[in-house]
N, C-alpha and C positions, 0 to 999 in steps of 0.2 A: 385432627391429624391421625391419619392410618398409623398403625402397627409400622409397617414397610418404613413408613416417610419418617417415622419418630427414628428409627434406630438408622436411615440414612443419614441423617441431621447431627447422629449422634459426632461422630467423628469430625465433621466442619465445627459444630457448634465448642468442642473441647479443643483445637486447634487455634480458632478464634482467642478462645479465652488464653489460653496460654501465650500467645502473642500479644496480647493484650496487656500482659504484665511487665511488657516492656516494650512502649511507645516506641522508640527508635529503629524499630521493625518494619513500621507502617510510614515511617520519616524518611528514613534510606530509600523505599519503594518508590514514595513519591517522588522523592530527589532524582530518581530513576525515570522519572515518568509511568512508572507503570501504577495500578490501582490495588489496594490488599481486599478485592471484594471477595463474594461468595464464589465468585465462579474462580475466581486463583487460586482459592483455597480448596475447590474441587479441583483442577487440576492437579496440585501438586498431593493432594491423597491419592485420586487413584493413580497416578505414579507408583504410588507408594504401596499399593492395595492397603489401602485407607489404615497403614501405619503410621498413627499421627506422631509419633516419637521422632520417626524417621524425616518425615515430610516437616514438620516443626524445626529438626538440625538440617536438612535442606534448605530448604524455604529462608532460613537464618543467614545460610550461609550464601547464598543469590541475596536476598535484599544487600548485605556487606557489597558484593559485587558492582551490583547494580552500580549503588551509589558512586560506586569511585570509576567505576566501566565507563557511565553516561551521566557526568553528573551534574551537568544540564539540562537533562530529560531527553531527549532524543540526542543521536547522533547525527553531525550536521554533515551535509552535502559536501563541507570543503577536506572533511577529514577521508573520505572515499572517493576524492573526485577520478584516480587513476583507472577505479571498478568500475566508476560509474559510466568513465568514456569509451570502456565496452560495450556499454548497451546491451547487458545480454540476459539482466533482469526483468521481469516484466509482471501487472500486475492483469489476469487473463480472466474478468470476471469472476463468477460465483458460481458451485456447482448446485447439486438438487438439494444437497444437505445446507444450504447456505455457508459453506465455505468457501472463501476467497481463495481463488488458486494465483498459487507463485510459476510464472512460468520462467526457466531458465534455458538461456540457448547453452550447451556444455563446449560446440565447436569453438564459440567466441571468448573463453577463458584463456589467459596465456600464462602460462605454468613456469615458465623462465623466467617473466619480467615482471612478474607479482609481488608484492608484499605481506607475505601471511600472516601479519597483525592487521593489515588492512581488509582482507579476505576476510577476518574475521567480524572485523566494524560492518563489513557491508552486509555480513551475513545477518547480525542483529539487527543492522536499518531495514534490511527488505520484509525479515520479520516483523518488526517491528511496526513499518509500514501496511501492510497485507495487513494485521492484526487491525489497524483502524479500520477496513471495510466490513468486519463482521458484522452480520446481521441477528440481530438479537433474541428473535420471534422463532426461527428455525436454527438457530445456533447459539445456543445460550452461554455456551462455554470460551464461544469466540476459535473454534478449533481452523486450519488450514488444510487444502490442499495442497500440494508440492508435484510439480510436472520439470523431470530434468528432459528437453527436446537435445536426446546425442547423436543426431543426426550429423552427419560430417563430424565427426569424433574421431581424433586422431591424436598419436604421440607427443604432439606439440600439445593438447589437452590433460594428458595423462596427468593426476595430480595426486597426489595419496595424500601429503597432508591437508590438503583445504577439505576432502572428501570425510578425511576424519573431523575436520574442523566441523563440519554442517552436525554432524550428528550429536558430536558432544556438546556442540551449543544446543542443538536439540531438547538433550537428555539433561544435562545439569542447568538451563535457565528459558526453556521454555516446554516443560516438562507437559503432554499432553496437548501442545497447540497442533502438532502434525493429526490431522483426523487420516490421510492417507499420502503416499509418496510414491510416485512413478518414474520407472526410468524405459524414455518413448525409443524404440528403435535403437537398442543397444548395441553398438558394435563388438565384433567379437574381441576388440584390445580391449574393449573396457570390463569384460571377464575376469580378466586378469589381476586388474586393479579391486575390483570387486571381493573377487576370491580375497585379496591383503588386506580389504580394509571390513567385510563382512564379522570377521570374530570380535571384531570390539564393539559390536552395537548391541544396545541392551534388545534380550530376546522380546520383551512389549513394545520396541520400535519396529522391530527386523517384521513383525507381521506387518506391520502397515505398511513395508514395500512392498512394490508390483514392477513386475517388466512387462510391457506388451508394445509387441511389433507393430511399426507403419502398414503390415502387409492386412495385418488384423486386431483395427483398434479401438472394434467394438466395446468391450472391458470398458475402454477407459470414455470414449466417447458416450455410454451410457448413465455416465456420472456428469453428464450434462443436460441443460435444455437447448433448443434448437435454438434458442434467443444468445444463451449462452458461449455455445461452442462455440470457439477459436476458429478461423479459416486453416490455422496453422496444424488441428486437430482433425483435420477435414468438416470443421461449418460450412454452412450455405449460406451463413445469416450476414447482417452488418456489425456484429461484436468485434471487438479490435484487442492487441495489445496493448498496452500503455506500459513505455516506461516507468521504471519505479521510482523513480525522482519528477518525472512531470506529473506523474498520479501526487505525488506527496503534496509539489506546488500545487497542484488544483484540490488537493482536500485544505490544503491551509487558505485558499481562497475562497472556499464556498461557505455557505450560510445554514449546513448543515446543524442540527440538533443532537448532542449525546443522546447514543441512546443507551438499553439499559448494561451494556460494556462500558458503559463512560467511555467510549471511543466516539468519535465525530462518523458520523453516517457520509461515504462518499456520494457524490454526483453519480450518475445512470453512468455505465460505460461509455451509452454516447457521446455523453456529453466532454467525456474528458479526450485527450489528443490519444492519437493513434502512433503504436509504434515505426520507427522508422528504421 
């Protein structure tokens, strides 16, 4: 082991063990669904720029969460069905880094007849969904892409709390899954919203947003393959959307193998159903 790799290790390896000295860390997790491996444990350090003090009273305090948040392991389809019959989640392939990107329609949110407890269930299902097609080989950490499409974005959209909602679930319990976040053809109301809800986000997230226009959306289209790209992104290809509840049912159906995220590797895009 290099110089480099030893004193990388150092800080996973002494977090490990301190969690280790109390089982019910790594109980709660699973109770959660989620797994206490190497790579969660890299997440939530450099969160932390590999303050393991910090990330250890985090990480403590998310497993607590977890548990009691989802503690059946996943969030089930009947507790978001209201989100879900917007249809405006969607799971849009994998970019060049092997991130699964979340695409979001922003128009088809209704900000009046919402439930922002439920807003927030759906936020961690779609995560948490998206999180299973990471690819392991090019993505070790399991990280995401995030595409908000505010196209037809209007008043009746405008929402400051669920906006804040995305982030803080972000930042306090999936600390490092966002690899980048877009927001495609911003209308100028949503500036606005922007501008109120920008000062609360941790400065290592607020980098990994991007705005780039329908007019010029090379940026973001270059964070794909031609295989990959969305027709919705301007592809030429046969890649599709999938809802994020049919993608779920067709990962619970297929005969997929964990792979090394202990996540179930999904079906081809092909193969699974196309947005509607």
């Amino acid at each position: 082991m290099t110089q480099d790799k030893a004193a990388g290790s150092a800080p996973i390896d002494q977090l490990r063990a301190n969690l280790a000295a109390t089982p019910e860390v790594a109980a709660d997790i699973a109770k959660g669904g989620e797994v206490l491996d190497e790579a969660c444990l890299r997440r939530w350090l450099r969160a932390d720029k590999d303050n393991v003090e910090k990330a250890e009273k985090r990480l403590r305090a998310h497993a607590k969460w977890r548990a009691e948040y989802v503690p059946n392991g996943r969030i089930d389809e009947s507790e978001i069905k209201n989100e879900l019959a917007l249809n405006k989640a969607f799971i849009a392939g994998t970019d060049k880094h092997g991130q699964p990107c979340i695409f979001v329609m922003g128009a088809r949110h209704d900000a009046s007849g919402r439930s922002l407890e439920e807003c927030r269930r759906g936020i961690c299902y779609v995560l948490d969904r998206a999180s299973e097609r990471a690819t392991s080989e090019k993505n070790p950490d399991g990280q995401l892409t995030v595409v908000f499409d505010l196209r037809g974005f209007g008043i009746k959209n405008m929402d400051r709390q669920v906006l804040l909602a995305v982030f803080d679930t972000l930042q306090n319990h999936y600390p490092e899954r966002m690899g980048s976040l877009w927001f495609y053809d911003a209308p100028t109301i949503f500036w606005g919203l922007w501008k109120v809800v920008s000062p609360f986000i941790d400065p290592g997230t607020a980098k990994k947003v991007k705005f780039v226009n329908e007019s010029a959306p090379a940026e973001l289209q270059n964070e794909f393959s031609d295989e990959e790209l969305v027709a919705e992104l301007g592809g030429k290809g046969t890649a599709k959307l999938v809802a994020v509840d049919e993608f779920a049912a067709a990962l619970k159906g297929s005969k997929g193998a964990p792979n090394q995220n202990n996540t179930l590797a999904a079906p081809p895009n092909a193969a699974l159903p196309a947005a509607t």
